[in-house]
Structures are given as structure tokens and as C-alpha cells.
C-alpha positions in Angstrom: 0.0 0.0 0.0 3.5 2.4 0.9 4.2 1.7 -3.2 0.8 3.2 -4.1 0.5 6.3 -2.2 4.2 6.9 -3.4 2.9 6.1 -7.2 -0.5 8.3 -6.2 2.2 11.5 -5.2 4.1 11.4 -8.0 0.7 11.0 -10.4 0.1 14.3 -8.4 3.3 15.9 -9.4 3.7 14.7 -12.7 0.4 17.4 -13.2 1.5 19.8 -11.7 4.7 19.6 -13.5 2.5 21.4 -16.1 3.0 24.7 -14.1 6.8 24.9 -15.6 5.7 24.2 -18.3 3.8 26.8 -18.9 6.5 28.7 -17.2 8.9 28.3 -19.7 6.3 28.8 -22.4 6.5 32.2 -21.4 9.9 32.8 -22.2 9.6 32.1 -25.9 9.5 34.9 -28.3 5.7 35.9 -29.6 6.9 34.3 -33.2 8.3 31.5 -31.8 6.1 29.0 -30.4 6.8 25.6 -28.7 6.2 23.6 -31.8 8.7 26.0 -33.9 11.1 26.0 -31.0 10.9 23.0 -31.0 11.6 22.0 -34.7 15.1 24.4 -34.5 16.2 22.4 -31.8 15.8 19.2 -33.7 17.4 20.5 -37.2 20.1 21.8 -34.9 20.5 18.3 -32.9 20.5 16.4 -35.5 20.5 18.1 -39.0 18.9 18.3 -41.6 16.3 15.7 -42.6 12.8 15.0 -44.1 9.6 15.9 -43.2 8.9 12.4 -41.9 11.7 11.9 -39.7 10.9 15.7 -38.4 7.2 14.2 -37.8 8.8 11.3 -36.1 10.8 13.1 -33.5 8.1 15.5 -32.4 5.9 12.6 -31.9 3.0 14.4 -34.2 1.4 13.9 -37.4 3.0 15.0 -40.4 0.4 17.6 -40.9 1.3 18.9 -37.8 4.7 19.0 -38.3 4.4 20.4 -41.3 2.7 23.6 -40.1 5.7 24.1 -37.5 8.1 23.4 -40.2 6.1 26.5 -42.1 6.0 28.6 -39.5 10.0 28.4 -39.1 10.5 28.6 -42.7 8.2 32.0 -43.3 10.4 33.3 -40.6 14.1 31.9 -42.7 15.4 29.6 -39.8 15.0 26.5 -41.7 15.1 25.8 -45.2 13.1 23.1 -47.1 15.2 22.1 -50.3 14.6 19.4 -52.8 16.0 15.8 -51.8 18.3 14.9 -54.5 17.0 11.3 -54.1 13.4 11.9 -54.3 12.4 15.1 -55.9 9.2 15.0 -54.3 10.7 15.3 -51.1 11.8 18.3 -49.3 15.1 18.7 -46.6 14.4 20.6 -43.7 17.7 22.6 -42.6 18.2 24.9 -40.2 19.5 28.4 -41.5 21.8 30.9 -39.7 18.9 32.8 -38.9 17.9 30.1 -37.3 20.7 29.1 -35.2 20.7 32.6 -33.8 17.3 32.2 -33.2 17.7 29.1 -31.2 20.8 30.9 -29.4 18.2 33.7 -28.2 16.0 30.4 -26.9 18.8 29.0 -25.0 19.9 31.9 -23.3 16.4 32.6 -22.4 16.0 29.0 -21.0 19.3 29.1 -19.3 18.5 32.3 -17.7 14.6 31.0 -16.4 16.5 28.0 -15.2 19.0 30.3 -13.2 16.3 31.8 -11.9 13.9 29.3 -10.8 16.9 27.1 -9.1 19.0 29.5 -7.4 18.3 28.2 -4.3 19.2 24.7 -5.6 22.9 23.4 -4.9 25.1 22.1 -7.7 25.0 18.9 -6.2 20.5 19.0 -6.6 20.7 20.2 -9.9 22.9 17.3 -10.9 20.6 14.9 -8.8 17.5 16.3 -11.3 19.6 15.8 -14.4 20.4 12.0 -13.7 16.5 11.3 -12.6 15.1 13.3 -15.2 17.5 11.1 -17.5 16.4 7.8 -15.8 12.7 8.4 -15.8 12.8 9.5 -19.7 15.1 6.1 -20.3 12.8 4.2 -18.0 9.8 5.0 -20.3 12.2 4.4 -23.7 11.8 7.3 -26.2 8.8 6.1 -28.7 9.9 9.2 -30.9 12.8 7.4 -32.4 13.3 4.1 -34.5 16.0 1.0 -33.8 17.2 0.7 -30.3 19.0 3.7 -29.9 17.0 6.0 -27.6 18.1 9.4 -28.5 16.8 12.4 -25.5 14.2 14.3 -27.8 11.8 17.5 -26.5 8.5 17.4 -27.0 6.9 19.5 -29.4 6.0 22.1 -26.8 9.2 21.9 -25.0 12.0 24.3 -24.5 14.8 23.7 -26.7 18.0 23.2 -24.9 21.7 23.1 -25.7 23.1 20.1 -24.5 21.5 16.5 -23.5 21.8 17.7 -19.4 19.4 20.6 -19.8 17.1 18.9 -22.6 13.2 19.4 -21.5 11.7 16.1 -20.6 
């Protein structure tokens, strides 16, 4: 019964985990939502690739992928050239727009984060980083294909630099 109320708690603040969330919406620029943030960070992480495998990573439907990827691409962070292997396809690449778009994100997240744990020791902070990191692992990563998990943001995460500070 211990286990249950313990599993009952963290239901609780698994919720109310949507308060940072929406915290750290807040800090994006007006034209740059979640789903566009989000698409940058991916190009950036992993470079350029199709619209599928875009789809794939944010864990969306094409369809909605593909208004994120239009969004960032009426803006010039990302570009959407022809695949030389099938013309009907297009390559999503991130621009240098767009990288200092994304570095305007970071700083923005870095900062929030600052913020928000300043009262936290180095020591905590590290202690998130490696739970965070085995909860995500404990759940796998259904965004990605072969058995290679790889630590991708939702769509309406925060972008982040590096894989300690990436939004679960």
C-alpha cells in the first residue's frame, strides 16, 4: 500500500509539473512557439532531414509537423530544399537565422532556469539531471526508431543546448 500512495504522489506531481511548463512557455519569443522552438532544436541536434523523420521526432502527425516546419520557414530559420533522391521530397535545414534564433532560446531558458533554481545546490541540480535522465530512459523514447534511444523535446518543449538541460 507504501508503493501506491508513493505512485499516487508522483501522479500528483507529474500534473503539476505542467506549471513549468507553462512557465517556460512564457519565455519564448511571440513568433516563436513551442512547436517552432521546437523544430530548430531538432534541425540543430540532429541536422537536416525530411519531413517524416521531423514528424517522427516530435511525436506528431505530419500535418502537424508540417505547419511548425512553415511557420519556421516563413520566418528563414530553416530551409526546405529538394532531396536529391526523391524530388518530391523536401530537406528541412536549419538556417543561420535560425541558429541565432535558437541561441536567443537558449539563453532565455538558461536564464529562467538560473532563476527558478537558485536556491538549488550544484550537487541537486545534478541529482534532477540524472533522474530526469532515468525516468525518460525508464519510459524508452517512442519518438525514435532502432534501439538507440536518443533524449528528444516534446513539441512544446523548451529547446536546450546540450542533452543535461534537454526538456523532458
Amino acid at each position: 500500500m507504501a508503493a501506491q500512495r508513493r505512485y499516487d504522489e508522483l501522479t500528483r506531481q507529474f500534473s503539476a509539473f505542467g506549471a513549468v511548463k507553462r512557465d517556460m512557455a512564457r519565455i519564448l519569443p511571440h513568433d516563436c512557439p513551442a512547436g517552432t522552438a521546437a523544430v530548430l532544436t531538432l534541425l540543430s541536434r540532429y541536422g537536416a532531414m525530411r519531413m517524416s523523420r521531423m514528424a517522427e521526432l516530435l511525436a506528431v502527425d505530419v500535418s502537424v509537423a508540417s505547419r511548425h516546419v512553415a511557420h519556421a520557414a516563413d520566418r528563414g530559420w530553416i530551409e526546405r530544399n529538394a532531396d536529391p533522391a526523391d524530388k518530391r521530397s523536401r530537406i528541412l535545414s536549419l538556417t543561420d537565422m535560425g541558429s541565432k534564433q535558437l541561441e536567443v532560446l537558449n539563453e532565455r531558458t538558461t536564464q529562467l532556469l538560473a532563476d527558478r533554481l537558485s536556491d538549488w545546490s550544484d550537487d541537486e541540480v545534478d541529482q534532477l539531471i540524472t533522474l530526469m535522465t532515468r525516468l525518460r530512459d525508464s519510459f524508452g523514447d517512442c519518438r525514435t526508431t532502432g534501439s538507440a534511444r536518443a533524449h528528444v523535446p516534446a513539441a512544446d518543449a523548451v529547446p536546450a543546448q546540450s542533452p543535461t538541460r534537454t526538456p523532458a
